[in-house]
C-alpha positions in Angstrom: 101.0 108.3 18.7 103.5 106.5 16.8 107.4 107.2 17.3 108.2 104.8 14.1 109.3 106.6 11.3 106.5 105.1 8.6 108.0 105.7 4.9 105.4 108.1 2.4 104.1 105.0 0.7 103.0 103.6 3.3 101.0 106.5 4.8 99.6 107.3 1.1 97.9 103.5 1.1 96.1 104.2 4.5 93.2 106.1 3.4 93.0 103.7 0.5 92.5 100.8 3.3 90.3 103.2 5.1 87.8 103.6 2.3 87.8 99.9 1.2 87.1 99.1 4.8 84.7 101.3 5.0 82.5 99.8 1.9 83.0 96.1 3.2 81.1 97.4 6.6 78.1 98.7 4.3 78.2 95.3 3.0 78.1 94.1 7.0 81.2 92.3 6.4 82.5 91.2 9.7 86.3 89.9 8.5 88.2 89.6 5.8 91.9 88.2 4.8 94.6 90.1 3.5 94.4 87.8 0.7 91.0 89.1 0.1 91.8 92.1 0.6 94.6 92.4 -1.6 92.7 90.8 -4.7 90.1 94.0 -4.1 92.4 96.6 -3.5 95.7 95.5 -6.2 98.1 95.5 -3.4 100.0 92.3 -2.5 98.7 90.4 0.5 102.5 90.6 1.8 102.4 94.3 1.5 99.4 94.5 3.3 100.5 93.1 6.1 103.7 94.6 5.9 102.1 98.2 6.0 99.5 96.9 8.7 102.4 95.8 11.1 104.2 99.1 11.1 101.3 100.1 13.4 101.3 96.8 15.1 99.7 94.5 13.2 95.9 93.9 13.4 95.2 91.0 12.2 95.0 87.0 14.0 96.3 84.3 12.1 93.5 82.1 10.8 90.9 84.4 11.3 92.5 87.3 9.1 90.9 91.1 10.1 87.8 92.0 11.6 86.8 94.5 9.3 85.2 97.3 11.8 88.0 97.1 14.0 90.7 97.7 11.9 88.7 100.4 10.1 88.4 101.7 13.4 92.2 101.6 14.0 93.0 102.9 10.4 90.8 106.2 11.8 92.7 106.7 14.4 96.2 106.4 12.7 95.1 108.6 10.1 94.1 111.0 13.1 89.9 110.5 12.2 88.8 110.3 15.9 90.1 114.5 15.9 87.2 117.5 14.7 89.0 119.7 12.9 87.8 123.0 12.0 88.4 124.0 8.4 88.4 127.4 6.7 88.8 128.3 2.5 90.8 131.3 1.5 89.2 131.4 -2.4 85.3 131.0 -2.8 85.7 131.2 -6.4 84.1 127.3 -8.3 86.8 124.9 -6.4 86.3 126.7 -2.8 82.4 126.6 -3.1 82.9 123.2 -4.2 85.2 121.6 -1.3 82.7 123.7 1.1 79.6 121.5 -0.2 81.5 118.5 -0.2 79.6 116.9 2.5 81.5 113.4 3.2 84.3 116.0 4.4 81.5 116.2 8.1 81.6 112.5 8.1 85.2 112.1 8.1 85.6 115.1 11.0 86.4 118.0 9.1 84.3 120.8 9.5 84.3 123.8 7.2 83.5 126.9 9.9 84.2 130.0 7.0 85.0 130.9 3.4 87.2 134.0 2.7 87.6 135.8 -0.7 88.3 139.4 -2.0 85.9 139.5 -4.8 82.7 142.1 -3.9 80.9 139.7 -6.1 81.3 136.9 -3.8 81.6 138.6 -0.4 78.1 137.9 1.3 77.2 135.0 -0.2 76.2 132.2 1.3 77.9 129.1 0.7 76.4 125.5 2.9 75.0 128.1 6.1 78.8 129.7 5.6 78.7 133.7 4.7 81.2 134.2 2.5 83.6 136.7 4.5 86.2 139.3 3.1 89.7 138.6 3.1 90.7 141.5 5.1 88.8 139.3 8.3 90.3 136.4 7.8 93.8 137.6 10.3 91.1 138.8 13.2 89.6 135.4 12.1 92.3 133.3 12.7 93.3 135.0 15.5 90.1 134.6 17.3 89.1 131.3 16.2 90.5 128.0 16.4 91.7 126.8 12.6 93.2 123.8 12.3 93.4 123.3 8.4 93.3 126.3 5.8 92.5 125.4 2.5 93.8 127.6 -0.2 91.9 127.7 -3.4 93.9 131.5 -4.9 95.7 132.0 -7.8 99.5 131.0 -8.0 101.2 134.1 -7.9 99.6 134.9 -4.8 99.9 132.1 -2.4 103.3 132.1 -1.5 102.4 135.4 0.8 99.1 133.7 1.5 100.6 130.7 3.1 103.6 132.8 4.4 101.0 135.0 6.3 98.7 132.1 8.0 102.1 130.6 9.0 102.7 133.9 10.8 99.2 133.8 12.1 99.7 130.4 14.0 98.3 127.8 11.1 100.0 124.8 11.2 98.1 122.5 8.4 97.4 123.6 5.0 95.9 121.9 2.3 97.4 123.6 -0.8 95.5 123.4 -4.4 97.4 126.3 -6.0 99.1 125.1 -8.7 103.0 125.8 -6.7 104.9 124.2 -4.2 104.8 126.2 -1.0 108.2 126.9 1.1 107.4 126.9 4.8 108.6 125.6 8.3 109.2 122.2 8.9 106.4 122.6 12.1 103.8 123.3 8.8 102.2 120.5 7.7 101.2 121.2 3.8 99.6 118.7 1.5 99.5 119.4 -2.0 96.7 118.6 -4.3 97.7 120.0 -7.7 94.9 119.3 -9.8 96.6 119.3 -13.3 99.5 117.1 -12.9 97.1 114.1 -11.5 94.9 115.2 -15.2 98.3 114.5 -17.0 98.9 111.2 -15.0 95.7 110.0 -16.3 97.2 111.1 -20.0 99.6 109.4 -19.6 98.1 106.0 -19.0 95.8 106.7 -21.7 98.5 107.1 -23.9 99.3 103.6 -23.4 102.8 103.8 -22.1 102.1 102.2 -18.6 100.9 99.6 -16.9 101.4 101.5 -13.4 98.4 100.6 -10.4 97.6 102.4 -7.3 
């Protein structure tokens, strides 16, 4: 939708904005400045609307946002308006969890299928999901329409893991093993690496910084 190249910062505040404007319309707030705004969310009103006007800007001077339509627009940047159909390769404690994590429906992403190779887990059921064995999960993928895989496995073996869905046609993975994966520019990977954001919180509890979001 948008040809601009937007810098990483950027795109890493808009879910921020998202979820901010999301509680001020629980509150039935109709507008708000990006003064306001700023003061609740630590960002400089300047950088607001600098990030805002990357995507064309939003706002009217003198009247500032109107909350549900920026929200609205922040969606669709951040590609909301889209169902995407979700699948976890790993149904051990972090896969289970991310399955029952229901706000994931609300925001359009739809966990359709849990894979694992432990007996133990195989047939159980996780949130209406049957836990299914990894040796389905290529005749899965190749009969079903995936759009994000999320791999909860163990380091070592998610190199393959991701080298294999990459083979299979996946083209968005969201990647909690601890390793960066190498893969095709066409591969969209996020990275959520649990333990370095637990050491980030060290070390502003060690006192060192002063750093904000």
């Amino acid at each position: 939708m948008y040809k601009k190249e937007i810098s990483k910062a950027v795109i890493n505040r808009l879910p921020r904005y998202y979820r901010y404007l999301g509680d001020l319309l629980e509150k039935d707030v109709v507008r708000i400045s990006s003064k306001e705004l700023s003061e609740k969310m630590k960002v400089t009103a300047s950088q607001i609307r600098q990030d805002l006007n990357n995507f064309g800007g939003f706002g009217q001077q003198g009247y500032g946002y109107n909350v549900e339509y920026l929200h609205s627009e922040i969606g669709k940047i951040l590609g909301l308006d889209t169902k995407y159909n979700m699948i976890i390769i790993g149904a051990g404690n972090l896969g289970q969890a991310l399955a029952n994590y229901v706000d994931f429906e609300r925001r359009g992403f739809y966990v359709k299928a849990l894979f694992d190779v432990s007996p133990k887990l195989i047939g159980q059921e996780v949130r209406g999901n049957i836990i299914k064995s990894a040796d389905e999960l290529e005749d899965y993928i190749k009969n079903n329409k995936v759009d994000i895989v999320a791999i909860t496995v163990p380091k070592a073996k998610a190199p393959q893991l991701a080298a294999d869905l990459v083979k299979w046609g996946i083209k968005g993975i969201w990647n909690f093993a601890p390793t960066d994966l190498n893969l095709p520019k066409d591969v969209t990977v996020e990275n959520v690496h649990l333990a370095e954001s637990l050491m980030k919180l060290s070390y502003r509890l060690s006192g060192k910084d002063d750093m904000r979001d």
